[in-house]
Structure formats: structure tokens, C-alpha cells
N, C-alpha and C positions, 0 to 999 in steps of 0.2 A: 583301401591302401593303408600300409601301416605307419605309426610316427619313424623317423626317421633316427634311429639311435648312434649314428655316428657318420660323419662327414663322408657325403657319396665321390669316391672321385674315378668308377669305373661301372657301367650299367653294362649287365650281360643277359639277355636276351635268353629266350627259348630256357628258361630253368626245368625243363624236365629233363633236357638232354643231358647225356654223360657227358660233352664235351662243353659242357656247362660249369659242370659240378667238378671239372680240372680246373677250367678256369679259376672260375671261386677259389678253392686251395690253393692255386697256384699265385695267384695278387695276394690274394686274404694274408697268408705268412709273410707277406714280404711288409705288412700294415697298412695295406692298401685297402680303402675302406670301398667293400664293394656292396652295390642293390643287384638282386636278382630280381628279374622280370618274367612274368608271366600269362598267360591270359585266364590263370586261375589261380589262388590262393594253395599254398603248400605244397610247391613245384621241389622237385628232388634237391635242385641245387642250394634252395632257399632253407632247408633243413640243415645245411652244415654250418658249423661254429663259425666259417669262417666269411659268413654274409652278413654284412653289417643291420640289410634291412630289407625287404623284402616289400614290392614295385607289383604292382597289378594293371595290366594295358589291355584294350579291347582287342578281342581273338583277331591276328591278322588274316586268316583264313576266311573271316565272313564279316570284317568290318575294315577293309583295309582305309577307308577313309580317315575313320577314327583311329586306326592305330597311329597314322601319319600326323594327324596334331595331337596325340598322345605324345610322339616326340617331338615336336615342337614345344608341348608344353614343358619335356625333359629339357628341352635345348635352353629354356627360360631358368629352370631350376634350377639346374645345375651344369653353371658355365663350368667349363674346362675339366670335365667327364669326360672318360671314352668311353665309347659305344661299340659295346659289341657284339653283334648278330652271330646265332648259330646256324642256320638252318635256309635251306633255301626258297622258306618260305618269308623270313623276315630282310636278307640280306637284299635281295631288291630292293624291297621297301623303303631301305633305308637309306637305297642308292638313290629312286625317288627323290627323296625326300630332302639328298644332304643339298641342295642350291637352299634351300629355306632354313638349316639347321647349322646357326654360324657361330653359338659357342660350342658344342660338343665335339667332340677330335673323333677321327674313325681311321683307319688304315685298311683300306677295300679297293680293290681294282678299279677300273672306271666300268661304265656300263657296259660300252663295248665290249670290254675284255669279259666280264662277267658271262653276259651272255653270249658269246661263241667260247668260251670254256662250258657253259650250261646245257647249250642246246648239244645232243649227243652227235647228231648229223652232221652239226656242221661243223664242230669238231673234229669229226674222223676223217672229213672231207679236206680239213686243215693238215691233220696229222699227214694222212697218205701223199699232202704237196712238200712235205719236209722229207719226205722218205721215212716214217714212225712205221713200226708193223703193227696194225690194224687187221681186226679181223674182219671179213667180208659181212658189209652191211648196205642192208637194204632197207629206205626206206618203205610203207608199206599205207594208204588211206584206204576208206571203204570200195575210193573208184578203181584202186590197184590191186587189191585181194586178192581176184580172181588169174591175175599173173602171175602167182607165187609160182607157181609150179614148174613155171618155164625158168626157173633161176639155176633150176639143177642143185637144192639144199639137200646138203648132209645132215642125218638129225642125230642127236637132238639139238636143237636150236634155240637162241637165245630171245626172247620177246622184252621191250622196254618202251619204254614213252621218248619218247625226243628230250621233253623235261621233267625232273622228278616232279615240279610241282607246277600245275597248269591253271591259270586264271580262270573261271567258266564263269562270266558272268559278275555277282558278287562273291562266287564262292572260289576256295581251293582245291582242286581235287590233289591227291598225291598218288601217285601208280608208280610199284614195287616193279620189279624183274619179275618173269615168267620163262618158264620153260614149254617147249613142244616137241614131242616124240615122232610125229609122224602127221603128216598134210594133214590130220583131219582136224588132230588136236593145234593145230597151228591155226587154220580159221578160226578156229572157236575162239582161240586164246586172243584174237586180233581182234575179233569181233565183240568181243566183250570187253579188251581195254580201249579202242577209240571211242574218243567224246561224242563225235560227231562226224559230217561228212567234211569238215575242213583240219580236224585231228590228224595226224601222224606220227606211227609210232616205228621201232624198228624193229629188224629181223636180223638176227645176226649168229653169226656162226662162233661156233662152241669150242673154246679153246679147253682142251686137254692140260690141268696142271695147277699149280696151288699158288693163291691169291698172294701179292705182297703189293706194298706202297712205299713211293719215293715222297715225303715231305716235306714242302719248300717253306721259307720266307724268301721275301722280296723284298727288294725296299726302291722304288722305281724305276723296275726293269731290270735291276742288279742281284743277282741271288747272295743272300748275307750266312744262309743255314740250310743244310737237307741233314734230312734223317730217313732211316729205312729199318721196317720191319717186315716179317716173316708171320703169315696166317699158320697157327698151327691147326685149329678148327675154325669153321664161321658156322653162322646161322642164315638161310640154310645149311646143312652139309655142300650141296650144290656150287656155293658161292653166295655171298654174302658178308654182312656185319662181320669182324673177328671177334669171337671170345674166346678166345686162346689165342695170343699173340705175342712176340717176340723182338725183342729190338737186336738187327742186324747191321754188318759193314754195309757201308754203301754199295752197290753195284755198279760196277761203273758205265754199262749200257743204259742200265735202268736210270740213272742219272743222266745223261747223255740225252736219253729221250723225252726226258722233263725239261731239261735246261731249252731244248728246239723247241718245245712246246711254249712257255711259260716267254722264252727270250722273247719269241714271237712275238707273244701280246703283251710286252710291256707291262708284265705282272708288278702290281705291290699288294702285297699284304702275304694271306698263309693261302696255301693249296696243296691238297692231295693228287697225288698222279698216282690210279688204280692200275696193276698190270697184275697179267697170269703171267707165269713161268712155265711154260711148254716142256717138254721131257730133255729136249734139246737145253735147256737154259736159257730160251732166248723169250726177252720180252715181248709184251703184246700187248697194249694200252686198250686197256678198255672205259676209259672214263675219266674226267677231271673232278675232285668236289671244291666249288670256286670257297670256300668254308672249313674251319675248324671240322676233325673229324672224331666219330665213336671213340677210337684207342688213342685217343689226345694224351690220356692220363700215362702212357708207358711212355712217348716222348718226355714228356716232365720228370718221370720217374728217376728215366734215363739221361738226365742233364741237358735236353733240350728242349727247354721252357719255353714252347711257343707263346703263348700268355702273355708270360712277363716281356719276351722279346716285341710284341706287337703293342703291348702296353707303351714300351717306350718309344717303338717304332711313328705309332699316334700322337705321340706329346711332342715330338720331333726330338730326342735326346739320344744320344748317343747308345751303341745297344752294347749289350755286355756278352755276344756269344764266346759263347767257352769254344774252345779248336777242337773237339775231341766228346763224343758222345759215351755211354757206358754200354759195350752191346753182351747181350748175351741176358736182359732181363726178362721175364716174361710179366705179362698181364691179364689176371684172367677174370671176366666177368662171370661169374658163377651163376646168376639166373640162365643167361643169353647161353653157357653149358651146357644146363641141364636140358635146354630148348633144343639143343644140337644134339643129346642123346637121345629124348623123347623120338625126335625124328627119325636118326639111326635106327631104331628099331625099330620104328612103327612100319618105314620102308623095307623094302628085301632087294633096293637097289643096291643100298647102305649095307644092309646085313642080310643077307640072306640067306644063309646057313646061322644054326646056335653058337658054331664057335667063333663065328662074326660077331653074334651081338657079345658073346661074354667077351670080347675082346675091346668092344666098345664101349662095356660097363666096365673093364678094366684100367681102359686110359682116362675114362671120368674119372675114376677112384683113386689114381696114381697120379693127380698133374700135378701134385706138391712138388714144388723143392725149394730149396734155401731164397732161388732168385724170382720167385712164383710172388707175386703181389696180389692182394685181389682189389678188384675195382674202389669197390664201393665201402668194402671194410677196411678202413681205417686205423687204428686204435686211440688216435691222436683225433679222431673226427669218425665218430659212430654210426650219427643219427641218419648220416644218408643211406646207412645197409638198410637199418631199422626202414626207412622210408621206399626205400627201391622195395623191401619184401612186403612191404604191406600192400602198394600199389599192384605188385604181379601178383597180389592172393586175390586181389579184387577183381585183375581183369580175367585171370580163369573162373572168377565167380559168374560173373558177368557174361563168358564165352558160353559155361555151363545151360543157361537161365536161356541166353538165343537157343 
């Protein structure tokens, strides 16, 4: 761990994530001395100018006992810190954790609310009692498999885990979205993501239409800020991560069906509410992230400073939201890009004629514009491009060498 070169008064968790390294910039300018944390030395976030000092805690993934008096012992350190989790592998933890953790401030849902936002099923099972449109889901175990068929599914079909991240044990597993073309590839796909014979994952039907997100804070129960943006590309093409994205008006169904959701459970803190947009324009909720999200940096961009809003939201001070977002910016992570055209071409579901792909190397090569931000490059704050490229030369090294 390193000396501590300036007064901690904000810990932010999972430092490799992008929604890390907003954070950091987003306290950091305001002189807020912040530690990034990580379970290894020279995490993305911890490379920017604007991290005061840089926090090393045992992998929560395979020592979660030890990460748990790792904050204890943060609780000891540094009284009247906030804490904040990225990722859904540390945000329970710290749910955990917080009856034992009584200097450090957090702004997070309660468990309850956490986990029926977390769990997929029983989420959609909440949604469909508010009247939310939900796409048809099934859950699916090893003793159910063999019923698929009688469901009458359309393909292609969506395959996912109940939770992104599933306790086995002492360890973490994390299971991605998958897709299935036709019964056969849908066993397989089922069968190789459950854990086990008490695992449940789900099957779900495939909406037609391009990704966006309604962005909330809460502050308990009460919504204080939504923001909304527009997927112009994700990774995969399929659905996925945005790396090309867009800060949009609000929608006012798309909000409508966050505010039923979120009112429900008594939300406080930040949440993403994930929907497709059908051809019709009508939403479809496919997912909560009870956590800060990937495209955090274009909220901020765009004068809705999640961050600094939760920052204050945690200290219990008065919050500064501005009435009025900037829409129309875009944010583009240029590795997570490049990943999205690799794929475009490599598929011929994406491109399948030549003047597909020169069409798909066309709009890589043309997303500039004046309102075009990129993630990670900075000018004011460098070192995390320098740092994001060196990490993606490593793990194509790495991919390479398996």
C-alpha cells in the first residue's frame, strides 16, 4: 500500500472500472482528496492526476472475508470518508459489512432493495406486477432443460444468469449474456453456464431495437436526478456495454417505467434502468444495475455529476443538482470501438456483404465531431489513455499465448 499523500475524504472501489476513473475526475476537480482501491497495484483509475493515493485490498472475488476487515480497517482510518463500490461484486460486500462500518458514509439501497433489483427474475417478476413491459422470461435449472421446448421460443434467444455475480463457494463467478439461435444451441449454452444443479439462469426473449438507459439518483425513495442516453454502438454489436453513446431528453415512458420500478423499492443512492427500444418506440426493461455504470463519464460530461451528487448525498448535505442536463454529447470509448468493429466484421450477421463492412469501417472512421468526447483521453488528465492501452496490448497478448 502506498503512503498516503493527501487527506483521504472519498475511497472508490473497483479502480479498473471506467466508472471508477469518472469518479476520480469527477471529486478529484472539485479538491476532494480521493484513494482508489483495488485488489492489485496500478488500477486504471489510480493512474489519473486526480487520485490522491492509491489503496490495495484483498481480491473480493476469492477472499471476501478479508476484504470485509480490509474495511473495517478503512472504517478505523479514515473516519468520515465515503465509500464507494463500483461493481456488483464489491457493493454487497459492503452492504455486508456496513452494521460494523460506523465512521465511513455510503449512499446504497438496503439489501432488500439491492437484491430484488440484482436478482434478474425476480425483478421481472416485480416489473410485470406494476404493469413494466418485460420481455418473456423463463427461468431455466439443469431439472428444467429438458422443458424448453414446450415454451414455444422464438429465436434468437437471450441466455443470462439470474446474477451477474454469483458466490460459489469462496470464489466469484461472473457470467456475461449469451445468445441462442436454435434448441440446440440453447442446451448447450444453458448447460455450460449453470453452476450447478441448484443454479438458475434465464431464457429470454429477444427484443428487436437499440439499447438506451434511464439514470436515476434517489435520495430515500424520492427521485432528486434522471438522465438518459441513446447506445449509438455497444460491445457486442448484439447488445451490450455502449461505446458510442449519446446523452438524450428524457423519455418520458422510459422514465415512467423507472420511477414504478425504483418508487417500489424505496431506492437511495444511483441506478441504471437498462431498456431496448422496439421499432414501435416502446420500452422494454431488460435489467436494473443497482451501481454506477460504464458511460458514467458522459453523465458528468453532460452536467449530471452523479459522483459529486452521491458524494454529497453520503455526507448528508444538501445536493447541488442543476434543473437541466446538456443533451446532444456523445462519448466514445475508442478501445471498447475498435472491439465493436473487430466483431462487425468478423461476423456476416453484422456485415455480410463488402459494402456492409466498408460501411462499418466508415462509421469507426467518421464518429468525430465537435461534441465526440473520448473516454479515457483527457488532455487535462493523460495517463489513464496511456494506461487503458497498455492494459488492452496485454490482454490481446495474453488472449494470443492461450
Amino acid at each position: 500500500m502506498q503512503a498516503v499523500r493527501h487527506p483521504i475524504n472519498a475511497i472508490v472501489l473497483d479502480g479498473d472500472q471506467r466508472a471508477a476513473l469518472a469518479t476520480a475526475r469527477s471529486l478529484g476537480r472539485r479538491g476532494i482528496g480521493v484513494g482508489v482501491a483495488e485488489a492489485h497495484p496500478g488500477s486504471l483509475a489510480s493512474s489519473s492526476r486526480f487520485c490522491s493515493s492509491e489503496l490495495v485490498y484483498p481480491d473480493p472475488a476469492t477472499a471476501a472475508g478479508d476484504f470485509r476487515l480490509w474495511l473495517e480497517q478503512m472504517d478505523a482510518r479514515y473516519p468520515g470518508a465515503v465509500l464507494l463500490p463500483m461493481t456488483d461484486l464489491t457493493v454487497p460486500l459492503v452492504l455486508e459489512a456496513t452494521p460494523k462500518l460506523t465512521q465511513l458514509r455510503t449512499a446504497l439501497p438496503s439489501a432488500q432493495a439491492y437484491d430484488c433489483a440484482s436478482d434478474k427474475g425476480r425483478l421481472a417478476q416485480m416489473a410485470r406486477g406494476l404493469g413494466v413491459r418485460v420481455p418473456q422470461t423463463i427461468p431455466v435449472s439443469r431439472k428444467t432443460l429438458a422443458a424448453l421446448d414446450s415454451h414455444g421460443l422464438r429465436y434468437p434467444v437471450v441466455v443470462k444468469p439470474s446474477k451477474s455475480a454469483t458466490r460459489v463457494g469462496a470464489t466469484v463467478k461472473k457470467r456475461g449474456v449469451r445468445y441462442a439461435s436454435d434448441p440446440t444451441s440453447l442446451r448447450e449454452t444453458v448447460q455450460q453456464m449453470l453452476l450447478d444443479d441448484a443454479d438458475e439462469c434465464l431464457v429470454q426473449e429477444y427484443i428487436e431495437g437499440h439499447g438506451a438507459g434511464v439514470f436515476a439518483l434517489y435520495e430515500h425513495g424520492k427521485p432528486r436526478l434522471f438522465f438518459a442516453h441513446r447506445r449509438i454502438r455497444e460491445k457486442p454489436p448484439s447488445g451490450g456495454v455502449s461505446v458510442l453513446c449519446e446523452s438524450a431528453p428524457l423519455p418520458e415512458e422510459g422514465v415512467a417505467l423507472a420511477r414504478a420500478l425504483l418508487d417500489a423499492m424505496s431506492w437511495h443512492g444511483v441506478a441504471m434502468v437498462e431498456l431496448k427500444i422496439d421499432a414501435a418506440g416502446q420500452p422494454w426493461l431488460i435489467e436494473i444495475n443497482a451501481r454506477f455504470w460504464g458511460s458514467l463519464q458522459l453523465a458528468v460530461d453532460s452536467d449530471a455529476d452523479f459522483p459529486w451528487l452521491l458524494y454529497q448525498l453520503a455526507r448528508g448535505e444538501a445536493l447541488t443538482v442543476r434543473p437541466q442536463y446538456k443533451v446532444g454529447n456523445r462519448l466514445r470509448w475508442w478501445l471498447g470501438d475498435l472491439d465493436n468493429l473487430y466483431a462487425r466484421l468478423r461476423d456476416p450477421r453484422w456485415t455480410p456483404t463488402l459494402f456492409r463492412k466498408a460501411q462499418a469501417i466508415s462509421e469507426f472512421l467518421v464518429s468525430w465531431s465537435p461534441r465526440t468526447r473520448y473516454e479515457f483521453l483527457r488532455w487535462n488528465d493523460p495517463e489513464p489513455a496511456i494506461s487503458a492501452l497498455r492494459q488492452y496490448v496485454s490482454a490481446l497478448h495474453r488472449g494470443r499465448k492461450r
